[in-house]
N, C-alpha and C positions, 0 to 999 in steps of 0.2 A: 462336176466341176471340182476343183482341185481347193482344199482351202490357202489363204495365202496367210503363210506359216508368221510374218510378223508385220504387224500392221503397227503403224506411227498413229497417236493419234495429236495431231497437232492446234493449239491455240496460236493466231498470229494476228497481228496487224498487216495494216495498208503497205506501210513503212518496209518491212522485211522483204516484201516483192523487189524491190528494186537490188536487193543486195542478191537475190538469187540470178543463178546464169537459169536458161534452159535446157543445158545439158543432164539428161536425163541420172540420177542418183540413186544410189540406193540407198533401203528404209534404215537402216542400221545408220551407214553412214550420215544421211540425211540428221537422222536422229540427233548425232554427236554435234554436226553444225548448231544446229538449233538451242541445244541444252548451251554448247559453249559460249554461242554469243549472248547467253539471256534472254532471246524473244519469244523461247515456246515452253510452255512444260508439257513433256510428252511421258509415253509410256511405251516399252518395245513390250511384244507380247511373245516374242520368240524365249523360249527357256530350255535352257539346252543342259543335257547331263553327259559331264565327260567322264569315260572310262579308261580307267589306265589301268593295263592288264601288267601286271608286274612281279609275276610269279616265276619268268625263268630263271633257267639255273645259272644262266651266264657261261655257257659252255663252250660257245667261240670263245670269246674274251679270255677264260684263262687256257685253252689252248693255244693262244696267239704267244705267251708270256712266260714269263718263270717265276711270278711273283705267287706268293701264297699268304696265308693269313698265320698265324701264330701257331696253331694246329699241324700246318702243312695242308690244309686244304685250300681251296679255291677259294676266292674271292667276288662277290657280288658286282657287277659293274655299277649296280645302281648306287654304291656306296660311297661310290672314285668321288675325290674331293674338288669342285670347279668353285675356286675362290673360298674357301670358307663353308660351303654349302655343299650335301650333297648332289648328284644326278638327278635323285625322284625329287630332292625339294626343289631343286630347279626347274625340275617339270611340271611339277604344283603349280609354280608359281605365273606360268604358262597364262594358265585360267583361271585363277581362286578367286581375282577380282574384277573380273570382266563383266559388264552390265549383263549382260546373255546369259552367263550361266548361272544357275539353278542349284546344281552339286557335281560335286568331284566326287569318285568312287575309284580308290585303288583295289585292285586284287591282287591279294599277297599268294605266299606259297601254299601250297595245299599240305603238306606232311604238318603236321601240327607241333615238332621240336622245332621246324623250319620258319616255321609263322610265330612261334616264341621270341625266336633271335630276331625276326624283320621287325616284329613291334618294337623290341627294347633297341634295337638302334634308330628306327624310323618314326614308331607309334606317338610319341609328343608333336614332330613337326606335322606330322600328317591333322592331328587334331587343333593344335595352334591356327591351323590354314584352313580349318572349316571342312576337311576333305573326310571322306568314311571308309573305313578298311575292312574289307570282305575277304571271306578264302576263295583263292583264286583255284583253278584247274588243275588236276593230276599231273597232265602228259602233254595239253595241248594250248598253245593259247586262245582256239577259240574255245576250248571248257573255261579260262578264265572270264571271258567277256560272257559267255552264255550265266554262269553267277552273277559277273554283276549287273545283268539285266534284271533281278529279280529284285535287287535293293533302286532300279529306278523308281524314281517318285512319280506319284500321276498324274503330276502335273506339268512333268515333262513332254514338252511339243518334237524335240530334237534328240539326237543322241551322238554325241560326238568321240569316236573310237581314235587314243593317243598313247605312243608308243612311248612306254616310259623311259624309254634311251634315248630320247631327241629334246632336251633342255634348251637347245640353242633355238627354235621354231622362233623365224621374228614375226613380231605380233603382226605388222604388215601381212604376213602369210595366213596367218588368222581371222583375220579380217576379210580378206578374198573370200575363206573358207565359208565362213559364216553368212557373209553377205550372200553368194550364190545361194548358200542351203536356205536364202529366205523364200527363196523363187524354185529351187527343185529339188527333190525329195532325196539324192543320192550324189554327194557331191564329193570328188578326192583331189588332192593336189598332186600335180605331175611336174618332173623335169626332161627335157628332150635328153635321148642317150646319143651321146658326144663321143666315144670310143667303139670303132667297129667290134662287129658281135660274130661270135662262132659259136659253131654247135661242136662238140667233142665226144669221144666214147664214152660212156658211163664206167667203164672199167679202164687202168690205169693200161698202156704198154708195159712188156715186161723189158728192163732195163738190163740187159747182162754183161754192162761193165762191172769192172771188177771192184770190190769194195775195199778198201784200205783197214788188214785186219786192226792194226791198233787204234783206229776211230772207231772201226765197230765195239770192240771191246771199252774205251768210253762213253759210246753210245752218241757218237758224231755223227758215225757213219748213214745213217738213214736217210734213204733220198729223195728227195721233193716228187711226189707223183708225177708222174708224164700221160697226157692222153692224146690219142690223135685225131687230129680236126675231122669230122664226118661232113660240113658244111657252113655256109652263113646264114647271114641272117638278115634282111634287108631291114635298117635302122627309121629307114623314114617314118614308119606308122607305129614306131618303138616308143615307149616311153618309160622311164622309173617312175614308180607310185611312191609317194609318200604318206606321213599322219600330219595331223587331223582330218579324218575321213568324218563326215558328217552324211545322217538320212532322217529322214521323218521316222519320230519312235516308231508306229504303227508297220511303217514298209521294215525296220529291220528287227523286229518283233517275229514277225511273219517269215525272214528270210531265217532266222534261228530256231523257227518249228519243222523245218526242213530233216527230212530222216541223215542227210548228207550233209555234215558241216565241214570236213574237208578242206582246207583254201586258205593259200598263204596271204590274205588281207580280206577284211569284210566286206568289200565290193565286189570279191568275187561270188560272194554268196545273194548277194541284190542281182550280179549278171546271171547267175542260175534261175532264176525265180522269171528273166525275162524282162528286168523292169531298165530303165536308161537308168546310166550312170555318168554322171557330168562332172570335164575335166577344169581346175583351175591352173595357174601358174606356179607352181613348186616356186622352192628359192633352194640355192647349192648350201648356201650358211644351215639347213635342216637338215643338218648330218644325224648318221644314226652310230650311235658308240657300239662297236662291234664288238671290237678285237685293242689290246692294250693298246696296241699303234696309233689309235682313232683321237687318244687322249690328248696328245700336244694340239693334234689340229683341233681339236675342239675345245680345247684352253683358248686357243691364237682367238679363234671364231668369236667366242665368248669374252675375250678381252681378259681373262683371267691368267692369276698364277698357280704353279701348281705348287703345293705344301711346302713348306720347306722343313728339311730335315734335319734333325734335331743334333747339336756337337755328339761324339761319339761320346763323352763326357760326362754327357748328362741321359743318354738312352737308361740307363738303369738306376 
């Protein structure tokens, strides 16, 4: 028998029956009724450790753009500014004071000049917010998540894997997330795919119009790959996955001792292993910052401004 991951344990009177419907609740949510009108002191026993793997290079993002940092190199997306605050403090701030959770663990970059520069601009909010900063993966982001398995605590019941470019996650969606993984060990948020789906060649056609030498020579001329449709793709039994992915420590403990880790999200490594994976309801406001384009809409989302820039006057 399976144990049941958070159990309420509740004090009440006679009196509180009558304020209850019989629409069946869950323990979480139950919980917060209870606390907030005053009639119960309880205790949730679910503890859940979230992982924020946050070691990429941001390699979409400053391919989409032409912005650079002061060097001429690239720029971190985690860093883009949404009101005042960064991307990861915004994604902190996700979890850092939810009854549930237990600890936050970011994984930084792995190169150790790399993990220098994320602490000195990161390192203070991340410890202000109670959260722990690990070296995250070489190459891969499951090598970052497989590290900060090792800094979970043992007394972590849950483990909740969070894409440190989705800041806007409403708590609403969290709460879905959470409540299901009280009841099954492998839980991800999903949205239905709304735009038909094609399958295409993996290698470009080759284009032989003609290129306009003096755009090539300022390097305008380059032309948008072109592939050709091979087929579709029937959308109905389609869906986007989204973060926060939640499982029972134990089940993705076990699916990361696996020789094969492989797998562009961690439910696909619970779906290797055999075990069910259970869908909740995404929300579209749980954008993922990709690419620089991603940022207005995710200001809009967010209700924020984006920086404002400084008189020409005064830059120097």
């Amino acid at each position: 028998m399976k144990p049941f991951h958070a159990m309420v344990l509740v004090e009440w009177d006679q009196t509180i029956r009558s304020r209850l419907s019989y629409t069946l609740v869950s323990p979480i949510i139950f919980h917060r009724y209870l606390v907030g009108t005053g009639w119960a002191r309880t205790e949730v026993c679910m503890k859940i450790a979230v992982i924020i793997p946050a070691a990429g290079m941001s390699t979409r993002f400053n391919s989409s753009g032409q912005d650079e940092d002061l060097l001429g190199m690239g720029r971190s997306k985690l860093d883009e500014d949404l009101g005042g605050k960064t991307v990861l403090q915004r994604t902190i701030e996700l979890f850092h004071t939810r009854p549930e959770v237990h600890q936050v663990i970011i994984a930084g970059p792995h190169d150790p000049d790399a993990m220098s520069g994320f602490k000195l601009r990161h390192g203070d909010r991340i410890s202000l917010l109670g959260a722990e900063l690990v070296t995250g993966g070489k190459d891969s982001r499951w090598q970052s998540v497989q590290a900060a398995l090792k800094s979970v605590s043992d007394e972590a019941t849950h483990i909740a894997i969070h894409d440190a470019a989705r800041p806007a996650t409403p708590p609403e969606l969290v709460d879905r997330v959470f409540d299901a993984a009280a009841r099954f060990d492998a839980v991800i948020p999903v949205i239905p795919v709304s735009d038909t789906l094609k399958r295409v060649s993996s290698e470009p056609i080759d284009d032989k119009s003609e290129t306009d030498p003096l755009a090539a020579i300022l390097g305008a001329g380059d032309a948008i790959p072109m592939h050709e449709v091979v087929g579709g793709i029937d959308r109905r039994d389609a869906v986007m996955v989204q973060t926060p992915q939640v499982f029972a420590k134990a089940l993705i403990v076990r699916a990361y001792e696996q020789d094969d880790l492989s797998s562009t999200d961690d439910a696909g490594l619970i779906e290797r292993l055999g075990e069910r994976v259970v869908t909740v309801a995404g929300d579209e406001r749980n954008m993922k910052l990709t690419r620089q384009g991603d940022l207005p809409v995710l200001r809009a989302i967010m209700k924020v401004h984006a920086p404002k820039a400084r008189a020409s006057n005064k830059r120097f």
